[in-house]
C-alpha positions as a Markdown table, in Angstrom:
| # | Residue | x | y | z |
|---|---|---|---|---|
| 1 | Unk | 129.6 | 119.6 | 77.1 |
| 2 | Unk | 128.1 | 117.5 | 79.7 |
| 3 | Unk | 124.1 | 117.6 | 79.5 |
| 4 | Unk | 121.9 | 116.8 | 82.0 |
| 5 | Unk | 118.2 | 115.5 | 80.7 |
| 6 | Unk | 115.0 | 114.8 | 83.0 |
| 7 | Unk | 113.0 | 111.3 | 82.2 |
| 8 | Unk | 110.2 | 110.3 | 83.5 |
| 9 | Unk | 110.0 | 107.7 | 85.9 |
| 10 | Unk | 108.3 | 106.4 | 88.8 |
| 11 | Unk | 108.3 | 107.3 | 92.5 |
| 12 | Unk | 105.9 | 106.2 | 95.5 |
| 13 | Unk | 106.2 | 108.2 | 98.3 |
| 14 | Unk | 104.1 | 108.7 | 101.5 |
| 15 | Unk | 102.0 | 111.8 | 100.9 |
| 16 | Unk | 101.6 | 111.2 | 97.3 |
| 17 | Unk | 103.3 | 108.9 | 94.2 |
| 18 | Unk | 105.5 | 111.4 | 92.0 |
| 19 | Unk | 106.6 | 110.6 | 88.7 |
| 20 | Unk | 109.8 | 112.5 | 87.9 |
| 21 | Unk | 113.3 | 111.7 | 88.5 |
| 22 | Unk | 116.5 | 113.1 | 87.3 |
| 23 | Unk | 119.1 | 111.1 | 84.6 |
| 24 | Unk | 122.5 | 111.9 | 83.8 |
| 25 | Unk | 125.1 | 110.7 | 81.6 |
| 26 | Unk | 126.9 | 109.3 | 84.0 |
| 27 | Unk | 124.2 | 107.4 | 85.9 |
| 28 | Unk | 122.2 | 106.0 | 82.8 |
| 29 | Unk | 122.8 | 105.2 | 78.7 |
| 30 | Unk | 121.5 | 107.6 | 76.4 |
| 31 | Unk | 121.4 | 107.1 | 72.6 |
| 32 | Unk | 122.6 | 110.6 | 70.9 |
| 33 | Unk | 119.6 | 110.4 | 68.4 |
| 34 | Unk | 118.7 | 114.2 | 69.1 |
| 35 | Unk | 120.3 | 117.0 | 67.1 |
| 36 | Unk | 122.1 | 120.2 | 69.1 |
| 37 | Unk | 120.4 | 123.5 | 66.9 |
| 38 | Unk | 124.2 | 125.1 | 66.2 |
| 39 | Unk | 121.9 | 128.0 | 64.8 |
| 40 | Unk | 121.0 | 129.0 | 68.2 |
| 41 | Unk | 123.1 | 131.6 | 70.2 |
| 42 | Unk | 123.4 | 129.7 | 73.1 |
| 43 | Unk | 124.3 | 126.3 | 71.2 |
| 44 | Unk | 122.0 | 124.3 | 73.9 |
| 45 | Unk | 118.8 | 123.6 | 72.5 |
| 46 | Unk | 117.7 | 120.1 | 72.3 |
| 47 | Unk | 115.4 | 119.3 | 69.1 |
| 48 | Unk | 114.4 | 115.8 | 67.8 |
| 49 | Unk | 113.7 | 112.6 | 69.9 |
| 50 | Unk | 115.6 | 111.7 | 73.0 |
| 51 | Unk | 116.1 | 107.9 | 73.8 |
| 52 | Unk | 116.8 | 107.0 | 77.4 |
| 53 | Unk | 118.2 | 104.0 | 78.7 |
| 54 | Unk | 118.8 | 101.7 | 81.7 |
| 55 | Unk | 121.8 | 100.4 | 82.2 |
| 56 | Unk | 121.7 | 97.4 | 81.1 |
| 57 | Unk | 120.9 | 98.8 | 77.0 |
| 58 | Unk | 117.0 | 98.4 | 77.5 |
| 59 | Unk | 114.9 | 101.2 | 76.3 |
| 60 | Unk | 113.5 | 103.3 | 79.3 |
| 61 | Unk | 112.0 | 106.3 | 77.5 |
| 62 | Unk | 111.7 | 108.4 | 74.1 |
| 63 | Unk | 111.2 | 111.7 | 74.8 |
| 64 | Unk | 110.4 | 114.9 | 71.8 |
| 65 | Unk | 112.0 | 118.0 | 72.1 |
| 66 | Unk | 111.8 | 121.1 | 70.6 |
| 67 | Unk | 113.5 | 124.0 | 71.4 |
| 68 | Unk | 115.2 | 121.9 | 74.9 |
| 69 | Unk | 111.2 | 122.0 | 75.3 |
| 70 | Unk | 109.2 | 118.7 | 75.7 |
| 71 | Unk | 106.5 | 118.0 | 73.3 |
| 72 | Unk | 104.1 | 115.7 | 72.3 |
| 73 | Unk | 103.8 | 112.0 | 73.5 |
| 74 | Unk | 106.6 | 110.8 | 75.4 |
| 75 | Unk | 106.7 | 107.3 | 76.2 |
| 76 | Unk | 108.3 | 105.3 | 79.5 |
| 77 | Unk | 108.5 | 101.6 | 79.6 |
| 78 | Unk | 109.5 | 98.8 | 82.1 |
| 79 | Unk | 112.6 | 97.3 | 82.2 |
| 80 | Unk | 110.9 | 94.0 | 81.0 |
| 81 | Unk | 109.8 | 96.5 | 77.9 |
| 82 | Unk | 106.3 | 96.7 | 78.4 |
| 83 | Unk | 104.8 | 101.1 | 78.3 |
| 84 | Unk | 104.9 | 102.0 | 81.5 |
| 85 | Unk | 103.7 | 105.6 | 80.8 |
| 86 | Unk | 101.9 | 107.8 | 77.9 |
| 87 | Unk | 102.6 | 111.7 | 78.7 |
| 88 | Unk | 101.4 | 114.5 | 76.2 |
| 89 | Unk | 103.4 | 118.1 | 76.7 |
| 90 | Unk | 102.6 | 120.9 | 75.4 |
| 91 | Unk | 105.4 | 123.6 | 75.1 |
| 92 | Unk | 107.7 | 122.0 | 77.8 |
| 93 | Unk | 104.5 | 121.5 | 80.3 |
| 94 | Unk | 102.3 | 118.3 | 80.9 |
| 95 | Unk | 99.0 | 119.3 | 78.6 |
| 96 | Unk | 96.2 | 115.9 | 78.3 |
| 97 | Unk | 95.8 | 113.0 | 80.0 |
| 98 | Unk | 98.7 | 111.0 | 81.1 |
| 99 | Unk | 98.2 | 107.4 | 81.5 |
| 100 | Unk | 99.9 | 104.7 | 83.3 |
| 101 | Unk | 99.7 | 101.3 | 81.9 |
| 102 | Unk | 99.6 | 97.3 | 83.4 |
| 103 | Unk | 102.6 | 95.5 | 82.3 |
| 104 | Unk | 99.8 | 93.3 | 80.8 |
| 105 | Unk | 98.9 | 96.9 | 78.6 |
| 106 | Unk | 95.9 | 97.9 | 80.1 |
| 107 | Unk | 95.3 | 101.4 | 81.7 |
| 108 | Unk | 95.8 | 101.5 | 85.4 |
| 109 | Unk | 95.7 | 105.5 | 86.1 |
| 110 | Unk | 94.6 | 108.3 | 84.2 |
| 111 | Unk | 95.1 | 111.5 | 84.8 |
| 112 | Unk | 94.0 | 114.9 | 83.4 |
| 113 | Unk | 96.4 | 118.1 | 83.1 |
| 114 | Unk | 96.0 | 121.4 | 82.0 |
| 115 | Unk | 99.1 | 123.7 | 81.4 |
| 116 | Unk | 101.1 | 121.6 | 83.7 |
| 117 | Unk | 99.3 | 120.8 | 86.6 |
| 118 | Unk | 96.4 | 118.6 | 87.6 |
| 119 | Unk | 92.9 | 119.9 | 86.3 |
| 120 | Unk | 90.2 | 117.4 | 86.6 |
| 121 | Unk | 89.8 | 114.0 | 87.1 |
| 122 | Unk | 92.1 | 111.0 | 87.9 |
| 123 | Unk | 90.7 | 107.8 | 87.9 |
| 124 | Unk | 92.5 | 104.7 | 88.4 |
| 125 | Unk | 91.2 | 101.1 | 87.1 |
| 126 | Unk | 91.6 | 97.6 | 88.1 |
| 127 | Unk | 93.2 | 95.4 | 85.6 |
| 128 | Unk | 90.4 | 93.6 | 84.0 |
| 129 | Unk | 89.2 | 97.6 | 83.5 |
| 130 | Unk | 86.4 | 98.2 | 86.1 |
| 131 | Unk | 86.8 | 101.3 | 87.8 |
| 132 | Unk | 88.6 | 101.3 | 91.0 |
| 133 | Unk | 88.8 | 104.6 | 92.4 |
| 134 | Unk | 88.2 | 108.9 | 91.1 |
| 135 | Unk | 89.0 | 112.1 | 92.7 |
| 136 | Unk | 89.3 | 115.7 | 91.3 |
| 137 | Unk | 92.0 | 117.5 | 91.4 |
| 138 | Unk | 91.6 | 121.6 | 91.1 |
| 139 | Unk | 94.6 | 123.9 | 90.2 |
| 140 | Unk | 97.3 | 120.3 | 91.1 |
| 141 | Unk | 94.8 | 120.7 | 94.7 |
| 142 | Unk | 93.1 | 117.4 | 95.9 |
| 143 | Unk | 89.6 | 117.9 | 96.2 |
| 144 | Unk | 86.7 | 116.6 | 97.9 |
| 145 | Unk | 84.8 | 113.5 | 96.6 |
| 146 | Unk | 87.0 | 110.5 | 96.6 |
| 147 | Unk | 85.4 | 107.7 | 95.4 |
| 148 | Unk | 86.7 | 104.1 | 95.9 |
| 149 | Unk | 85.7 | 100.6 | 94.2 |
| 150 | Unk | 86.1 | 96.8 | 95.5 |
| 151 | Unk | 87.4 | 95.1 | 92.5 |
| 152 | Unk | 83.5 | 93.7 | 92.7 |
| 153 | Unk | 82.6 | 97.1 | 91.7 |
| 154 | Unk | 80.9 | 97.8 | 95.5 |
| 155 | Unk | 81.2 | 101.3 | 96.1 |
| 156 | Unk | 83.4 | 102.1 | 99.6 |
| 157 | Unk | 81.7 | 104.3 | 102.8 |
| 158 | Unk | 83.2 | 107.5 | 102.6 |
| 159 | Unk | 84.8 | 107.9 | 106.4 |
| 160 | Unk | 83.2 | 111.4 | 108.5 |
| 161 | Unk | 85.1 | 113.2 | 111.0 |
| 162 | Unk | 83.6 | 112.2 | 114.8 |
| 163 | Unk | 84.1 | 115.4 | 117.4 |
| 164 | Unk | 83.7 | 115.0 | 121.1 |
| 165 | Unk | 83.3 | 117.7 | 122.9 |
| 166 | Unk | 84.9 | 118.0 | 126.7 |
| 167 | Unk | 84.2 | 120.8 | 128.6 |
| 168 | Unk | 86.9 | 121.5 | 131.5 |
| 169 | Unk | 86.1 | 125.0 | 132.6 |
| 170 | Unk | 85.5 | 124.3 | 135.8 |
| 171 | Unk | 88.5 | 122.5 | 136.2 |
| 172 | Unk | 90.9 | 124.5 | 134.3 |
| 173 | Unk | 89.8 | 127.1 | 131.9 |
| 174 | Unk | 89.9 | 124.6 | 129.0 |
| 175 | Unk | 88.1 | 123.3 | 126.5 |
| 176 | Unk | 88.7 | 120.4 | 124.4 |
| 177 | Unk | 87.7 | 119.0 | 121.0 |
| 178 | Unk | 88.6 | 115.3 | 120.6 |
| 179 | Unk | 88.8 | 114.4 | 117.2 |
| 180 | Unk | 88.3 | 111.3 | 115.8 |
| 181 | Unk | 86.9 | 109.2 | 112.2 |
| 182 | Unk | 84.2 | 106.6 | 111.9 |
| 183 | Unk | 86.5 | 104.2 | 110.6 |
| 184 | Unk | 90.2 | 103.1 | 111.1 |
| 185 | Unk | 92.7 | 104.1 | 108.7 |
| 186 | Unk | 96.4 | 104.0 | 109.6 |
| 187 | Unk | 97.4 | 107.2 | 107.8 |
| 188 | Unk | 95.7 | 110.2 | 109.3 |
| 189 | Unk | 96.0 | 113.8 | 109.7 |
| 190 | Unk | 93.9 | 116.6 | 111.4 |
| 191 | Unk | 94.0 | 120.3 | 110.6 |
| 192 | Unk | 92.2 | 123.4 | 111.8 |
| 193 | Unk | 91.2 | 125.9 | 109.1 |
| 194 | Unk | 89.2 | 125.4 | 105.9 |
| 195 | Unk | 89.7 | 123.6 | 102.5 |
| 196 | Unk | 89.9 | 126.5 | 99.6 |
| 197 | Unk | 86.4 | 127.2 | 97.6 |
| 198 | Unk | 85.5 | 124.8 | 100.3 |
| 199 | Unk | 86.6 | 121.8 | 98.7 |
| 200 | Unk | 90.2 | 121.8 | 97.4 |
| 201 | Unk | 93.7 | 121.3 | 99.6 |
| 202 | Unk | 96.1 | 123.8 | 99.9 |
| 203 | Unk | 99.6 | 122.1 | 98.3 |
| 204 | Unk | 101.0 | 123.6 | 101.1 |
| 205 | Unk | 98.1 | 123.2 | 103.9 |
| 206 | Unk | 100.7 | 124.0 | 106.4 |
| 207 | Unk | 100.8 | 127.4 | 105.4 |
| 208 | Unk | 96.6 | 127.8 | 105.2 |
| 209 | Unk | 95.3 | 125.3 | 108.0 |
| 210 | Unk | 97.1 | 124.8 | 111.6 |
| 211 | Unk | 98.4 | 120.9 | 111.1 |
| 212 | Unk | 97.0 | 119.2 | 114.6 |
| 213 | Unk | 99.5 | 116.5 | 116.0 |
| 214 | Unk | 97.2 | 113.1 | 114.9 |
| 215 | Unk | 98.7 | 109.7 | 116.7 |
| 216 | Unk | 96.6 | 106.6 | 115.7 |
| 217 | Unk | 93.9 | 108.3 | 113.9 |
| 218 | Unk | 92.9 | 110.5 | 116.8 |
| 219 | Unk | 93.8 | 114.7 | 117.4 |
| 220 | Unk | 92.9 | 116.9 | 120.3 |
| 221 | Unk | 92.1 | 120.6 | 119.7 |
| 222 | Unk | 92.7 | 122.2 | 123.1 |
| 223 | Unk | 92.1 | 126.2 | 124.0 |
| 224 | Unk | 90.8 | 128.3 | 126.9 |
| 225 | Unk | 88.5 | 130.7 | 128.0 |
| 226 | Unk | 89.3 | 132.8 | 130.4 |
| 227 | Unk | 87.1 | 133.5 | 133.4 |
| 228 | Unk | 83.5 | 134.8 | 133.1 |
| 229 | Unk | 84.2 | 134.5 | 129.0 |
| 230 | Unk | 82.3 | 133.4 | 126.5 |
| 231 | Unk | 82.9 | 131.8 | 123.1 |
| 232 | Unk | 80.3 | 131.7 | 120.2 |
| 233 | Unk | 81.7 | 130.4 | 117.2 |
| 234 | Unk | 81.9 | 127.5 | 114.5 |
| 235 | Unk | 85.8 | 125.9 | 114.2 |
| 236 | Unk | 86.8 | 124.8 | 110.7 |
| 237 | Unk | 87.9 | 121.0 | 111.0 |
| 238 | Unk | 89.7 | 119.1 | 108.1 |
| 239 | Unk | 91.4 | 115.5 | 107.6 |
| 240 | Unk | 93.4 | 114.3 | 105.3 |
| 241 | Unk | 92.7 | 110.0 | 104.8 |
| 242 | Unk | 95.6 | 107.9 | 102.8 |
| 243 | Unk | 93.8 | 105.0 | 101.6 |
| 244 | Unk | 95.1 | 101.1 | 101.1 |
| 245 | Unk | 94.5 | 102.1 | 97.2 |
| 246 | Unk | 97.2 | 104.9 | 97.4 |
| 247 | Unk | 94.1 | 108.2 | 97.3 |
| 248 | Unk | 93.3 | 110.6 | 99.8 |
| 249 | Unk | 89.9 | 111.3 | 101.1 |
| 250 | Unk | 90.0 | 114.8 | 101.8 |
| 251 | Unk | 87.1 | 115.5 | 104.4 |
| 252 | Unk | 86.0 | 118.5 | 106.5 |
| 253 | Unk | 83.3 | 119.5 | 109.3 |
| 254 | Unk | 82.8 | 122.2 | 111.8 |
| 255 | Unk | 82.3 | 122.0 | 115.7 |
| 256 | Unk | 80.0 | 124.3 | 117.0 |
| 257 | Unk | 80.8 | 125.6 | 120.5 |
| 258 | Unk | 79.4 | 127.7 | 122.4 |
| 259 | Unk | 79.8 | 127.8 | 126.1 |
| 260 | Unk | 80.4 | 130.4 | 129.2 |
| 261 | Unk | 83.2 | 130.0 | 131.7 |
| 262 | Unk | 80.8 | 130.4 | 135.0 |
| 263 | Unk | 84.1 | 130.7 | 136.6 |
């Protein structure tokens, strides 16, 4: 019967670092030291410890099943052996604080679930333990309140979102909203709409906020007014900031306009 087993591993993407990746038989060693339950009617649950491999015989991970369900600690290490990862499950979900360790052993990132998903704080630390950056995370939402450190300990200037207003009514019915930060960052994105409970980010902002295209840190919100209209209203702006630390400031405003096409 071929089984096919998930270990934890590492991933850095560009929205976001993931740390799951799939393992076969086929594609990596695994030592058969978990038992099969023959009691059970389906004659597929997993109970006991699991030990992964790399290819090369080195330990990768020891994971604790019960049930095919993960529990407890599981443990990931570097291929040079050092623990990579601590990660507590509860019933088959993430449950605790998983932690993400220095090849030198100290704690780089910590961060907290509840019931599978991110609830709480992650905080990441430089490796002689000072605090390098924190962020909240709401229901596995990023949230407001990013805070960064120099490895000095000097707290980093949150960026704000700079809005220019350009009136063309005269010209053409339009007006525009340039859209811009404080500060350059190389990895920015402007949305219309607002953050949920006014702080968190959708997981799929898509489908809540309208994504604005963003080239080199700058967006342009463009609509009309038709002639002898009027418009009266406060628009919802939100960016999303990648950091050189690997965090996202997540930061929002609103434009007041209010202007008459005299058209």
């Amino acid at each position: 019967m071929k089984l096919t087993l998930l270990v934890l591993s590492i991933f850095i993407l560009s929205s976001c670092d993931f740390i799951l990746e799939k393992f076969s038989k086929k594609d990596d060693a695994v030592e058969q030291s978990f038992s099969v339950d023959s009691s059970s009617t389906d004659s597929k649950n997993i109970n006991g410890e699991v030990r992964y491999k790399y290819p090369n015989g080195k330990l990768k991970s020891i994971v604790n099943y019960k049930d095919n369900k993960k529990v407890g600690v599981s443990m990931t290490f570097y291929e040079t052996g050092e623990k990579q990862y601590e990660i507590p499950y509860v019933d088959g979900k993430k449950d605790g604080e998983v932690k993400w360790f220095y090849k030198s052993g100290r704690l780089y990132r910590l961060t907290t679930y509840r019931n599978g998903v991110k609830q709480g704080p992650q905080k990441k630390y430089w490796e002689d333990g000072k605090l390098k950056s924190e962020m909240d995370f709401e229901n596995n939402m990023m949230c407001t309140g990013l805070k960064e450190f120099s490895n000095t300990g000097k707290q980093k200037t949150e960026p704000q979102i700079q809005v220019k207003h350009v009136n063309l009514l005269r010209e053409s019915s339009m007006y525009m909203l340039e859209l811009s930060l404080d500060k350059k960052f190389r990895d920015v994105q402007f949305y219309i709409g607002s953050l949920i409970n006014g702080k968190s980010l959708p997981v799929k902002v898509n489908s809540h906020m309208s994504e604005l295209e963003t080239k080199k840190g700058k967006a342009v919100f463009k609509f009309s007014i038709p002639k002898g209209g009027k418009i009266n209203r406060e628009i919802p702006i939100v960016a999303v900031v990648k950091t050189s630390y690997q965090n996202y400031y997540i930061l929002k405003t609103k434009a007041n306009v209010s202007v008459r096409n005299p058209n």
